[in-house]
Steps between C-alpha positions, in 0.01 A plus 500: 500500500255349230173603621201561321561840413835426358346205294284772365714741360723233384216356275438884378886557444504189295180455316630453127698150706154400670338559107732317331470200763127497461492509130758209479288303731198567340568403116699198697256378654249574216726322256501202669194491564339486111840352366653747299793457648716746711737787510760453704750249300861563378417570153191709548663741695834552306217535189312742764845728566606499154172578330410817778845627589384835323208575706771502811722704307176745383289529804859586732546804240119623537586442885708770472281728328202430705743541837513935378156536589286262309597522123475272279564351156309364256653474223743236599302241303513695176880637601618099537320441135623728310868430624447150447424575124807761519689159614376322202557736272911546608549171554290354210461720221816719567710180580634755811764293714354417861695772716427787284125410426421442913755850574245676246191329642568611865619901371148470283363386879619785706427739172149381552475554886654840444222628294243368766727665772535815357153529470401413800770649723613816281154592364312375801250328318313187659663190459115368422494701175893469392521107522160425385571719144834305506300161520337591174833662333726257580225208414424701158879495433547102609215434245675754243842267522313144507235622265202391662658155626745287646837438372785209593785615347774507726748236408564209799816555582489884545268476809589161633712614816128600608412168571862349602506332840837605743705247590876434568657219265461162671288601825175360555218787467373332814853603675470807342202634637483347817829709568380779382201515704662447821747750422263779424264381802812546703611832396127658510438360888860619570400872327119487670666465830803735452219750407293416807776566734567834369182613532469358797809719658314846303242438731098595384588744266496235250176308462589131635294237367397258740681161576191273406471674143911486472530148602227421244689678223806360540321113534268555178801670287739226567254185538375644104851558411597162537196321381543717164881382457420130603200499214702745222763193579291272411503605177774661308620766805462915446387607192644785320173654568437493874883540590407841282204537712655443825765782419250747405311422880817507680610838332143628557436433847837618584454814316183558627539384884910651595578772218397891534350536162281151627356644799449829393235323239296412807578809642324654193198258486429588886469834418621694268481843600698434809779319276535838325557704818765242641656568123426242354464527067182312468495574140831326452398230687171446290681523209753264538232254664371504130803469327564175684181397444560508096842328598304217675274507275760404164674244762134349512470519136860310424372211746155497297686435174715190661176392604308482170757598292241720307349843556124571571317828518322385772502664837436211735749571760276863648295307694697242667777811566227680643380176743875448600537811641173546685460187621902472649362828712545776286322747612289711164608815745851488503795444727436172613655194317778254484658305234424167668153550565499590140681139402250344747243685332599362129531148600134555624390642137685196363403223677133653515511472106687176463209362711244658307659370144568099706118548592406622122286800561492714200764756402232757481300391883857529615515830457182560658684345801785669522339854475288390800762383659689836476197719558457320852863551602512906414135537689663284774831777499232766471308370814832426713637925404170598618503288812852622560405838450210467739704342764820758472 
């Protein structure tokens, strides 16, 4: 039942887990061993969640995009910017109440992945070309409205539900989250297996994955479940911020793994061609994977301003979108992905770089690092198509 062979493909099916492990181990036991401290503490991590809850929001919206066939975005960086200084602008200069400032900042959003989408999918040119002009538009404009610079002028108490913590009056956060974990543990075994079963009865039609890899799944998904609610109770419970999070990965992988639209993405990124003979509107589909993407993208850019409560013209976020993806098992191609790998992936990023910064390596040698990093894991997907290519 768990031979070798199924211990194999369960390590393959979930590398971005096996990553993440490692890298946690490694800057753990590195930590300890000069002294600088460590990462895994109560107040670290709810810092951890609430600082980098946009890259998990980002990197699950160039998923998408990347799922039709290996297109990508990079202008998310410059996108998130420049509506952070739209943000500042409403909110500060304009004196803009809250819910008609954030309505505007999410139409501007999908206004800006509908340019890159019509582009790409209407006029059919590359994605390469459309998003990297975009980076330098959309970073030209962000400059334009900060004029060269930062600004902090959104008052407090407009964006302070962004860093809120959920609680019902007179519970413990403790009680809180505790219940809350065992609840959602509960309802995602009871789902996994309902799932199972069905398949089960459909016979081999569908693909099956094997009991070692589902057992795992279902172990490392509610063992981390739990561990996160006992630490975030610890503190001051759920955040604003990751309870925002956690809806956008629930809606995701739900959309993406049991709706139509969701698997005809992957239908798309496996090959496109033979999506348009079974009638499928690829063009639609590529489209409206970069509209979302400019409505993750001002989602991202609202938790940004919470976070600093400034705007920057920076563009920070490409990179670790980019490692998310590819290193939760993305594949550059197309048509192979999930929304969890792509959580798993971001808590790698973050944790990688919160290790880095403990350790004090350089801002700049960090980057150096994390372009390595990501070079290895696309030559590693390129090696693994070619040996799957080779072996069908």
């Amino acid at each position: 039942m768990f031979g070798i062979t199924a211990i194999k493909k369960s390590m393959k099916e979930h590398s971005a887990i096996f990553s993440l492990v490692a890298v946690v181990l490694f800057f753990q036991i590195l930590l300890a061993a000069t002294g600088n401290g460590t990462q895994i503490n109560p107040v670290n991590i709810a810092s951890l969640i609430r600082q980098n809850a946009y890259v998990v929001i980002l990197a699950i919206g160039m998923m998408i995009c990347i799922l039709t066939g290996g297109n990508i975005d990079l202008s998310v960086g410059s996108a998130m910017g420049m509506l952070s200084a739209m943000i500042s602008i409403l909110m500060g200069q304009l004196d803009l109440n809250t819910p008609v400032s954030l309505l505007l900042i999410l139409l501007c959003g999908v206004a800006l992945g509908v340019w890159n989408g019509f582009w790409i999918a209407v006029m059919r040119v590359p994605s390469f070309l459309v998003t990297l002009t975009g980076m330098f538009m959309w970073r030209g404009l962000s400059l334009i409205l900060l004029r060269g610079a930062n600004i902090s002028q959104v008052p407090e108490h407009k964006v302070a539900f962004l860093s809120s913590y959920i609680a019902p009056a007179g519970a413990s956060a403790m009680a809180v989250c505790l219940v809350a974990g065992v609840l959602f543990c509960v309802i995602y075994i009871t789902v996994c297996l309902m799932e199972r079963v069905q398949r089960r009865r459909l016979g081999s039609a569908f693909f099956m994955e094997s009991n070692l890899s589902f057992v795992f799944r279902l172990a490392v998904i509610s063992l981390v479940t739990l561990w996160l609610c006992y630490t975030l109770g610890r503190t001051q419970g759920f955040s604003f911020v990751f309870l925002l999070m956690v809806a956008v990965v629930l809606v995701y992988s739900f959309y993406t793994q049991r709706t139509v639209p969701g698997r005809h993405i992957y239908a798309m990124g496996g090959n496109e061609r033979a999506a348009k003979f079974s009638g499928i509107n690829t063009r639609r589909i590529l489209f409206s994977a970069y509209a979302n993407m400019g409505l993750l993208t001002a989602v991202a850019a609202i938790i940004s301003i919470g976070r600093f409560n400034s705007a920057s013209s920076a563009d920070e976020p490409l990179i670790n979108t980019f490692g998310a993806c590819f290193v939760g098992g993305v594949s550059a191609y197309g048509g192979v992905g999930t929304v969890s790998g792509v959580v798993a992936g971001a808590v790698f990023m973050m944790l990688f770089n919160n290790g880095m910064s403990i350790m004090g390596v350089p801002t700049n040698w960090q980057r150096v690092i994390q372009g390595l990093v990501l070079l290895f894991v696309l030559a590693m997907d390129i090696v693994l198509k070619k040996r799957s290519g080779r072996q069908n």
